[in-house]
C-alpha positions in Angstrom: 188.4 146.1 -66.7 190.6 147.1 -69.7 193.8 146.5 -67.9 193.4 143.1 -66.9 195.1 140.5 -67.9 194.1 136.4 -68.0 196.9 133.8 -69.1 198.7 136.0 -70.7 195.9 137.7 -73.3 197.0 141.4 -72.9 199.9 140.6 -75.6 197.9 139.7 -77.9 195.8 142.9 -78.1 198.8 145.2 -76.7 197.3 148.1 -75.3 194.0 148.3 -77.9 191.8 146.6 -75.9 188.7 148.6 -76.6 188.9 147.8 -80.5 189.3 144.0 -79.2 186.2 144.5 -77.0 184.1 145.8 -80.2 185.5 143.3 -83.1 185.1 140.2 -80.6 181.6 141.3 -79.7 180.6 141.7 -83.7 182.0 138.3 -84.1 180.1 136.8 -81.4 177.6 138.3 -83.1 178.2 137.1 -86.7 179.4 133.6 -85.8 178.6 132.4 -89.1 180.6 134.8 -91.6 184.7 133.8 -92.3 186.3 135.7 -89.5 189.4 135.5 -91.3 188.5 137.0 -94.7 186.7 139.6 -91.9 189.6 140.8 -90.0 192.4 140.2 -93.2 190.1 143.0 -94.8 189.3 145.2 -92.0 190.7 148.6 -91.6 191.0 149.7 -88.2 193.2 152.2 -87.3 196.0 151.7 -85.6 196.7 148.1 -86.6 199.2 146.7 -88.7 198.2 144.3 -91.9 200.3 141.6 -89.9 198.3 142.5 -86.5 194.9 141.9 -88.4 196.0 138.8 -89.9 197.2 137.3 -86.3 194.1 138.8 -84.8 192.2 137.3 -87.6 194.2 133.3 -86.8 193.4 133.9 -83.2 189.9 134.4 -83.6 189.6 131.6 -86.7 191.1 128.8 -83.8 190.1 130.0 -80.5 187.6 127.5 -80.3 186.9 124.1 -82.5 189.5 122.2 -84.3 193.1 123.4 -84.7 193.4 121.6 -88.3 192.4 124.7 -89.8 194.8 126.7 -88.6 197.8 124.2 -88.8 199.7 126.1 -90.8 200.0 128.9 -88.5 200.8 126.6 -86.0 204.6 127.3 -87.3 204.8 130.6 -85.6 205.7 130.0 -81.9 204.5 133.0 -80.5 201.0 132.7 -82.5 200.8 129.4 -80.5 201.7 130.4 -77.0 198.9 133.5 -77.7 196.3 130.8 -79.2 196.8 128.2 -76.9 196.3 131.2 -73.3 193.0 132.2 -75.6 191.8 128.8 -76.1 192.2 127.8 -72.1 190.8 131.2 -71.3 187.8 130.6 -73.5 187.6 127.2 -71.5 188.1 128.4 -68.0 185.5 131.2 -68.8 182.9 128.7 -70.0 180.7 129.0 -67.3 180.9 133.0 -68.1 181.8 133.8 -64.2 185.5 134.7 -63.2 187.3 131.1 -62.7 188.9 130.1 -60.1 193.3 130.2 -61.1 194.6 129.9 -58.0 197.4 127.3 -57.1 197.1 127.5 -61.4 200.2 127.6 -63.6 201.3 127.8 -67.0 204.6 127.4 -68.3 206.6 127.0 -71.2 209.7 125.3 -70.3 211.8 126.8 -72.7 211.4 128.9 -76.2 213.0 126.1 -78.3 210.3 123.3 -76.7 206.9 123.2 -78.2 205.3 121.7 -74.9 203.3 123.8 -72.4 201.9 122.4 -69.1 199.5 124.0 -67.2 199.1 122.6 -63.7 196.5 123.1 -61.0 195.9 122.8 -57.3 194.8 119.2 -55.4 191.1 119.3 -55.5 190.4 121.7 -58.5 189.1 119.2 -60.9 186.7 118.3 -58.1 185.4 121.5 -57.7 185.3 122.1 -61.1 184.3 119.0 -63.2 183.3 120.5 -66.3 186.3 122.8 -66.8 188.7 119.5 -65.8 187.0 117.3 -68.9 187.1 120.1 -71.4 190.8 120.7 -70.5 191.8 117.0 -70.6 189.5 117.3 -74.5 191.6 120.3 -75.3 194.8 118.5 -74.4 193.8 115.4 -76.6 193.2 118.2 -79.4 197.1 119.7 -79.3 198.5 116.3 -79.6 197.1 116.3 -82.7 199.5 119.2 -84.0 203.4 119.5 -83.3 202.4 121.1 -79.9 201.8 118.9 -76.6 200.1 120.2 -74.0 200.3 118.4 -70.7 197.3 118.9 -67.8 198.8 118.1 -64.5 196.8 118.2 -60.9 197.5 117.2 -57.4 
């Protein structure tokens, strides 16, 4: 499954997937060392200093609170990226493929720093859990220049 791609993720790891795979499963592995100090001061092949340090952000805010990352919070495109991880490590709680149909995400325009993600009439139903940790992580973003808005019907 190295192709795939899930709201959006494939740009942030642009084609190296593998060496994703293997850093991501060392950090899982070695939760409680500073990823970013980590990653700034890896050297892996094929990645620019600048790739390591977003890779490093990414992996530093993909869960938790965003305050600690705030500064990076600047950068647009570092946003769009973190915010797709952070829903995809949501939507993947459960660790089984979710359920994105009738799901949308969209950034009305580059200038805006609003994104809304919107889902089908009867999804937070069917999927309790995922709806309350979404509404959380929506709470979370309005805490930082961002909004993100969570809208079902």
């Amino acid at each position: 499954m190295m192709g795939r791609r899930f709201l959006g993720i494939q740009t942030v790891i642009s084609g190296k997937t593998r060496f994703f795979r293997t850093v991501w499963g060392a950090i899982l592995g070695l939760m409680r060392l500073n990823f970013l100090s980590v990653l700034d001061n890896a050297d892996a092949l094929g990645f620019s200093l600048s790739e390591m340090h977003r890779l490093s952000l990414l992996v530093l805010g993909h869960r938790g609170k965003l305050r600690k990352i705030e500064l990076a919070l600047t950068d647009p495109h570092l946003t769009t990226q973190l915010l797709a991880l952070r829903l995809a490590v949501i939507l993947c709680h459960a660790r089984r493929e979710p359920d994105l149909q009738g799901m949308t995400l969209l950034r009305p325009s580059p200038g805006v720093q609003r994104v809304r993600l919107s889902y089908r009439a009867g999804w937070a139903e069917a999927f309790p859990q995922s709806a309350h940790l979404l509404r959380e992580e929506a709470l979370a973003w309005q805490k930082t220049p961002w909004t993100l808005d969570i809208v079902g019907e």
